[in-house]
C-alpha positions as protocol buffer text, in pm:
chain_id: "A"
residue {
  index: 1
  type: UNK
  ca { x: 13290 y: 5918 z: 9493 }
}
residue {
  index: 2
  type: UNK
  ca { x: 13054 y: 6092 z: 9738 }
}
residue {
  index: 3
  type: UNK
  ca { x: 13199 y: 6157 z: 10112 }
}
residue {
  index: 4
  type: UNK
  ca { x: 12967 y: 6136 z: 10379 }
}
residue {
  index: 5
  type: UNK
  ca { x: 12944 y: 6512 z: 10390 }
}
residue {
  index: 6
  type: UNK
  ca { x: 12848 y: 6564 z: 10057 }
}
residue {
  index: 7
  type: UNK
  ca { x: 12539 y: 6271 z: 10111 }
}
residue {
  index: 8
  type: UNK
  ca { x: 12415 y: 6478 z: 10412 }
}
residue {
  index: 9
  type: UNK
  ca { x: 12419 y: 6812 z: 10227 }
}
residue {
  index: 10
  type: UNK
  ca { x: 12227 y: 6613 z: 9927 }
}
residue {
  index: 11
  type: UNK
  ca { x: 11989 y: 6488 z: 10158 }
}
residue {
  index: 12
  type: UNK
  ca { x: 11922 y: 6782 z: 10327 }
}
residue {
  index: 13
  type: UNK
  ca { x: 11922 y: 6964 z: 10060 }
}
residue {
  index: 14
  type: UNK
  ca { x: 11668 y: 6749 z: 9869 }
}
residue {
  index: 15
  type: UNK
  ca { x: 11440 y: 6756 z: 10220 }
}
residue {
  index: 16
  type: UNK
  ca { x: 11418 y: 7102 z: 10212 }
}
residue {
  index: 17
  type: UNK
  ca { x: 11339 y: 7130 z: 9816 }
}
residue {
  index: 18
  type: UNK
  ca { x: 11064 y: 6877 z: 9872 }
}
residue {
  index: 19
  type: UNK
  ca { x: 10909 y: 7068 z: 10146 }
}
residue {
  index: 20
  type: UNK
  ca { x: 10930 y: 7423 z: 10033 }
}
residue {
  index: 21
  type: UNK
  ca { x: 10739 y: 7283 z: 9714 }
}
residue {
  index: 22
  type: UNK
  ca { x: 10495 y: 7098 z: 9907 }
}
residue {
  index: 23
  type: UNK
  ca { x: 10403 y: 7490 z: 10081 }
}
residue {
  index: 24
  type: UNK
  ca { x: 10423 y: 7655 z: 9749 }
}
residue {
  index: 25
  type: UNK
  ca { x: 10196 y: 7474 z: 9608 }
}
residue {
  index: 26
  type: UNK
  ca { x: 9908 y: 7345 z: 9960 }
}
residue {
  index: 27
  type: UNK
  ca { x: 9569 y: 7508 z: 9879 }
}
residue {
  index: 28
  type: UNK
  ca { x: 9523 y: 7822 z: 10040 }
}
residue {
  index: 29
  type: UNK
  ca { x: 9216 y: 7704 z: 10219 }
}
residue {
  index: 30
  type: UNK
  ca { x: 9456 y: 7504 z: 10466 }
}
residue {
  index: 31
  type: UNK
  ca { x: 9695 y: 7829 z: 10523 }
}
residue {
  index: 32
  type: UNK
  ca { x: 9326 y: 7976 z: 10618 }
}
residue {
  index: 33
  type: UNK
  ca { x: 9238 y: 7714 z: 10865 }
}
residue {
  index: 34
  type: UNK
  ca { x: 9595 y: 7665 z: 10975 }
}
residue {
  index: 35
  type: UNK
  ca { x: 9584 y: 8065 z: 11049 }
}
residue {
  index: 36
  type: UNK
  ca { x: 9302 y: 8077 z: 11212 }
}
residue {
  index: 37
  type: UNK
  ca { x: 9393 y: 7841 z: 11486 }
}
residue {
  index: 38
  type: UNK
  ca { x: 9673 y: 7955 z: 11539 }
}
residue {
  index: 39
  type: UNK
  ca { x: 9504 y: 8319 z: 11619 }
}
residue {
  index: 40
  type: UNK
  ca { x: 9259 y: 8117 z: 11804 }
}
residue {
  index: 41
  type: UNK
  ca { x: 9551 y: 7981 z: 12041 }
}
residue {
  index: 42
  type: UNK
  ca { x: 9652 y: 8353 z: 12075 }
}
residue {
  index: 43
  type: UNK
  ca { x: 9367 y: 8481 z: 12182 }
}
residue {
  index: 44
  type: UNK
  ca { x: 9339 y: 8266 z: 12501 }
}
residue {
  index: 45
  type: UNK
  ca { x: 9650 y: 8299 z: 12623 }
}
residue {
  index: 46
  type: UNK
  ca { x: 9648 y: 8686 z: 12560 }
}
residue {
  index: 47
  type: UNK
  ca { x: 9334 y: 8660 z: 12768 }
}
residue {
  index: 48
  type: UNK
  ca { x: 9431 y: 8466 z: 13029 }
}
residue {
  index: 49
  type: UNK
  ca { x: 9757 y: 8674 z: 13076 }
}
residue {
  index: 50
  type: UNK
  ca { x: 9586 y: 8995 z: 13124 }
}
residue {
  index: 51
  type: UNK
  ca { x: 9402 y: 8871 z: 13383 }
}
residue {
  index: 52
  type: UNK
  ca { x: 9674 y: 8700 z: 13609 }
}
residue {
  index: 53
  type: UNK
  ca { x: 9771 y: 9084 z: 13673 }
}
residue {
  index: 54
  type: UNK
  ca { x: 9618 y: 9229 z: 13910 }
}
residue {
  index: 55
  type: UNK
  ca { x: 9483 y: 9537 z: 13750 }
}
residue {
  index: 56
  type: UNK
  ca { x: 9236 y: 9769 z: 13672 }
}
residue {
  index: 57
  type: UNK
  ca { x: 8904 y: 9692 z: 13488 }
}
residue {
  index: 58
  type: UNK
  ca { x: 8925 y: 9994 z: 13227 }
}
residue {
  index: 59
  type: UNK
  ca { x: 9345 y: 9842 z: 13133 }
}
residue {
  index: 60
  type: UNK
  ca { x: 9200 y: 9515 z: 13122 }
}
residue {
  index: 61
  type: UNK
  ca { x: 8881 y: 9660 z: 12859 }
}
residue {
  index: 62
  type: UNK
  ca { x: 9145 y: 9869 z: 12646 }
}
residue {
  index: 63
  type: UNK
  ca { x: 9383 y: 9568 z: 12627 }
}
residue {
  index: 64
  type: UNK
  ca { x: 9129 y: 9318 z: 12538 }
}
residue {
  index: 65
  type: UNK
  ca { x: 8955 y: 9595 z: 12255 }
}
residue {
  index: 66
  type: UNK
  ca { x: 9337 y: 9665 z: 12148 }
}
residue {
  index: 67
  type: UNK
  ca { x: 9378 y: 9264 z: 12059 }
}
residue {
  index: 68
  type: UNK
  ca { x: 9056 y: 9200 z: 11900 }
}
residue {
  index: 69
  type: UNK
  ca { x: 9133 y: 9520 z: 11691 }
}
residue {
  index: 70
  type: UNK
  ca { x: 9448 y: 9385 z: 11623 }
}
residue {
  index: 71
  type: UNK
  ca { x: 9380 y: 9044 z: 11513 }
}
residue {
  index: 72
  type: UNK
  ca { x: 9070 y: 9166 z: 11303 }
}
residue {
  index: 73
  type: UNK
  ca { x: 9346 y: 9308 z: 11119 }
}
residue {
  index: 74
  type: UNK
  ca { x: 9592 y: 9076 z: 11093 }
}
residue {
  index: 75
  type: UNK
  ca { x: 9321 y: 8868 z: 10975 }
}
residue {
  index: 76
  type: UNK
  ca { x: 9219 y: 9111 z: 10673 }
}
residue {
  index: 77
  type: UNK
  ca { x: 9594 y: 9104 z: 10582 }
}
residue {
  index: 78
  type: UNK
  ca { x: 9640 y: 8732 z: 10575 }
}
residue {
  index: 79
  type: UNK
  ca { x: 9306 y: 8714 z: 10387 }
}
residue {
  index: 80
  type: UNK
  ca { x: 9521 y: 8967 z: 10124 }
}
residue {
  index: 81
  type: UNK
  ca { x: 9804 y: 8759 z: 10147 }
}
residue {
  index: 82
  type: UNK
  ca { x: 9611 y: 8425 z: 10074 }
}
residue {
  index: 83
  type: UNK
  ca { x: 9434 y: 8532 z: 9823 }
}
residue {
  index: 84
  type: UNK
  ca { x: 9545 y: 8429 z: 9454 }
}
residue {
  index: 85
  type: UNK
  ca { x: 9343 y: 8728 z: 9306 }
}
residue {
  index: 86
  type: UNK
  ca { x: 9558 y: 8978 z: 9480 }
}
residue {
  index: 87
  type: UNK
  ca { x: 9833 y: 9151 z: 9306 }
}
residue {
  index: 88
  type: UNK
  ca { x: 10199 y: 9138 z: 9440 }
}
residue {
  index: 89
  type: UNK
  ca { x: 10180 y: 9513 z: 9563 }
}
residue {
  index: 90
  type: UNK
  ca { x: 9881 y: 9441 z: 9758 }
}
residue {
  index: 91
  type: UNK
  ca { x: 10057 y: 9135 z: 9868 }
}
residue {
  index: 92
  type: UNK
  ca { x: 10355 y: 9364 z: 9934 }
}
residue {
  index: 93
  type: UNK
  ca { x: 10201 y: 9646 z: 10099 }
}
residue {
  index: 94
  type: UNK
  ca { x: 9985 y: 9377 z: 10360 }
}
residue {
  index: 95
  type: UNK
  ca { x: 10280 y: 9232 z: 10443 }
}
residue {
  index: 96
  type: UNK
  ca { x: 10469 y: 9557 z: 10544 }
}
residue {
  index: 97
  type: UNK
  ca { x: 10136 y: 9605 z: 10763 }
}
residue {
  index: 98
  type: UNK
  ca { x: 10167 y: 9286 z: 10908 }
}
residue {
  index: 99
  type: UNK
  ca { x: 10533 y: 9364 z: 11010 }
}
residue {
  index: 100
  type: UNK
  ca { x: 10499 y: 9738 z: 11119 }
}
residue {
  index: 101
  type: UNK
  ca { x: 10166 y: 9593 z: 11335 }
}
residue {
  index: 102
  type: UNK
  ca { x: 10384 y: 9290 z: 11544 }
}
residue {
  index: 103
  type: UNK
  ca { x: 10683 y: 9571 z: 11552 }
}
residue {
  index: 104
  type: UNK
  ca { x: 10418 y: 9825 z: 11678 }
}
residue {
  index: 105
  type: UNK
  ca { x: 10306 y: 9601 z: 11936 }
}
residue {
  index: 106
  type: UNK
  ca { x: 10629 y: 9484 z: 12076 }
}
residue {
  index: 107
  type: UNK
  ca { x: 10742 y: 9841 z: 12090 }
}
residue {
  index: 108
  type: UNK
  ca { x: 10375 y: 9897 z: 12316 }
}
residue {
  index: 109
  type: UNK
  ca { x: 10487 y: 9609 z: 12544 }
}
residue {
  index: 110
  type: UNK
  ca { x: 10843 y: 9722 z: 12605 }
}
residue {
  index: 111
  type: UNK
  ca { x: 10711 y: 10105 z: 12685 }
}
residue {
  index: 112
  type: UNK
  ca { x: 10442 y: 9942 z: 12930 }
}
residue {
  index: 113
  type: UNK
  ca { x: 10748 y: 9710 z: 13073 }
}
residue {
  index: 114
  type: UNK
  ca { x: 10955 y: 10028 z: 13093 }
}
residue {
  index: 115
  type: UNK
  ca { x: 10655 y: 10213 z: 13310 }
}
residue {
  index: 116
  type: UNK
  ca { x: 10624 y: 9945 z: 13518 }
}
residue {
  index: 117
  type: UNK
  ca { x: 11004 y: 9886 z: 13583 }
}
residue {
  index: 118
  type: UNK
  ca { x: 11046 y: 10294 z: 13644 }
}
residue {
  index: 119
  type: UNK
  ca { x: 10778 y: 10456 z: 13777 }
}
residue {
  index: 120
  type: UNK
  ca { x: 10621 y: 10113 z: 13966 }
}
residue {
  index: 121
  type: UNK
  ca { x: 10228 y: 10199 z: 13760 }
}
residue {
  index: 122
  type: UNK
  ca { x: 10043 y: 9954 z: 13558 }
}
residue {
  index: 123
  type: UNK
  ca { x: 9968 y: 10131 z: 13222 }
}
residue {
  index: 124
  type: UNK
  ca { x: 9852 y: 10068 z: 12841 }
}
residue {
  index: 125
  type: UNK
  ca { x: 9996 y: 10231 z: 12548 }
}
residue {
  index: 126
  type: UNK
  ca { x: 9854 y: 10284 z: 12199 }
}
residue {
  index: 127
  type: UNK
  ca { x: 10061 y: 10356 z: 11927 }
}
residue {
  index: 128
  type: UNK
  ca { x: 9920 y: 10490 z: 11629 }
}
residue {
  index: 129
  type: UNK
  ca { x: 10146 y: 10653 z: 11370 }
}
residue {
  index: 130
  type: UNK
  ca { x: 10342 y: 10912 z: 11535 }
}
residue {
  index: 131
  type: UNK
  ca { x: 10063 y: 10979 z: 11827 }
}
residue {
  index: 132
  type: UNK
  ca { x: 10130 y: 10742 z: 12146 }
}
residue {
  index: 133
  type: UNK
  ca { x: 9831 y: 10748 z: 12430 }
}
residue {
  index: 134
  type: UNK
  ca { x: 9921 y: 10598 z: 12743 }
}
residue {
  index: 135
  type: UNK
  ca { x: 9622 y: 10508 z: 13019 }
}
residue {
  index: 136
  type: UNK
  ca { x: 9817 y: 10540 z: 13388 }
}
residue {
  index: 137
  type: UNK
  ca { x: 9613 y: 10308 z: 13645 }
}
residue {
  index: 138
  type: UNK
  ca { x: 9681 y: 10601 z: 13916 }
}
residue {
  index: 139
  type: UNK
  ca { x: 9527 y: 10775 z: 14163 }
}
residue {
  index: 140
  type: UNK
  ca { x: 9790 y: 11062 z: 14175 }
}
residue {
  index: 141
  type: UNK
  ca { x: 9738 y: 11315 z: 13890 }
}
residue {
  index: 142
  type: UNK
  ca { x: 10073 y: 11470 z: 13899 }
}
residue {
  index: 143
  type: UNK
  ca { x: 10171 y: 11688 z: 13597 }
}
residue {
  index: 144
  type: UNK
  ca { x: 10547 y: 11597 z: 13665 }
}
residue {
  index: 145
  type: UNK
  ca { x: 10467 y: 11254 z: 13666 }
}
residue {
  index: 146
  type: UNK
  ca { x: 10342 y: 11287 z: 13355 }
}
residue {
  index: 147
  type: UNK
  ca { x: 10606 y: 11441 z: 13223 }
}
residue {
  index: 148
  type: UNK
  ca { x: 10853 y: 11142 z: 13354 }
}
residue {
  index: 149
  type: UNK
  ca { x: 10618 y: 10923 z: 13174 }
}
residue {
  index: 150
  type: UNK
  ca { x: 10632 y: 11152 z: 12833 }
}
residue {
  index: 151
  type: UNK
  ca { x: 10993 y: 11160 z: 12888 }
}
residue {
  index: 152
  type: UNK
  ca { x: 11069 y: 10762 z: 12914 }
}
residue {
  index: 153
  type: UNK
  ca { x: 10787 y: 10704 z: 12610 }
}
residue {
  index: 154
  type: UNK
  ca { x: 11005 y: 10962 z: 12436 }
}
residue {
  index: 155
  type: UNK
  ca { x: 11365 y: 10749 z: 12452 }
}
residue {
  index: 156
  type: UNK
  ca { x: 11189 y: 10452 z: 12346 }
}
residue {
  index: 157
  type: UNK
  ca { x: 11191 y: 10643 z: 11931 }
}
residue {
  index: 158
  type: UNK
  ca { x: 11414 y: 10796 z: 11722 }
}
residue {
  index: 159
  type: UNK
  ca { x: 11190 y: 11025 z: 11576 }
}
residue {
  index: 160
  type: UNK
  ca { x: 10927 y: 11309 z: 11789 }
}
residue {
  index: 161
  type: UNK
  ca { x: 10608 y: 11148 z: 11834 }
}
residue {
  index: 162
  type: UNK
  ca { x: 10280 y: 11314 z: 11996 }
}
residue {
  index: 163
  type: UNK
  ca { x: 10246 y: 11135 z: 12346 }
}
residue {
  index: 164
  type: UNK
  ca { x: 9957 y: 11209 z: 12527 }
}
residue {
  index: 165
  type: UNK
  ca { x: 9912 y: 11051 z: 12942 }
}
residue {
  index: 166
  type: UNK
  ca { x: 9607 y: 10992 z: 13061 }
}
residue {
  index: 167
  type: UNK
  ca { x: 9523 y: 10916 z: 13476 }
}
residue {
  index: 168
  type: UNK
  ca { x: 9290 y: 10623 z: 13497 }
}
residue {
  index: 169
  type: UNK
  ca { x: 9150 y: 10487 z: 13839 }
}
């Protein structure tokens, strides 16, 4: 006889089946559109956050350049991922990118967060590889400020990485 725990895992379980086959096997041509408004959705409210801050034109340019370089990207790897013709390295490899992309960018965020919180300057940080640029919205061009600003990029990885700081007003 069945317990009423045992028809709740069977249920649940069954729900789950049902819908993980239903994804498996939806046409890729509604993961495309489904994608694409989601990145669509994205893009306005990255917009519209960027400017509710109060700050400089050339930050707001490099931010905005940054995101559409970024999701032209993404979208390339989801077009990879989509694709039934691709092979499961590529598949693979364009889903590491996708991952080392959203990690890259929340480790930007969190420097920029940690620049603000510290040093009280609105900034934008690029991380490519191991080479980190950061645009300071500053009037003072002080060497040891720049070195502060090296310093706290620095903690934020494990590893030496080329950080360069760049005065922007």
């Amino acid at each position: 006889m069945i317990n009423k725990r045992g028809m709740w895992f069977l249920t649940l379980f069954s729900l789950i089946l049902v819908l993980s086959v239903y994804y498996i096997t939806m046409p890729s041509e509604l993961l495309m559109t489904a994608n694409n408004t989601k990145n669509e959705t994205k893009e306005t409210k990255t917009v519209s956050a960027t400017t509710e801050e109060n700050e400089s034109a050339e930050l707001v340019a490099l931010r905005v350049e940054s995101e559409e370089q970024l999701l032209d990207e993404i979208n390339e790897l989801k077009t990879v991922l989509t694709n039934a013709k691709s092979s499961t390295d590529e598949k693979n490899k364009a889903f590491e990118k996708m991952q080392e992309l959203n990690q890259n960018r929340g480790t930007e965020e969190s420097i920029e967060q940690k620049i603000k919180n510290e040093h009280k300057l609105k900034s934008f940080v690029k991380i490519n590889g191991s080479d980190v640029s950061v645009v300071v919205d500053s009037t003072k061009h002080d060497k040891s400020l720049a070195n502060k600003i090296m310093r706290t990029v620095q903690g934020e990885f494990d590893k030496h990485v080329a950080v360069s700081v760049k005065f922007q007003k």
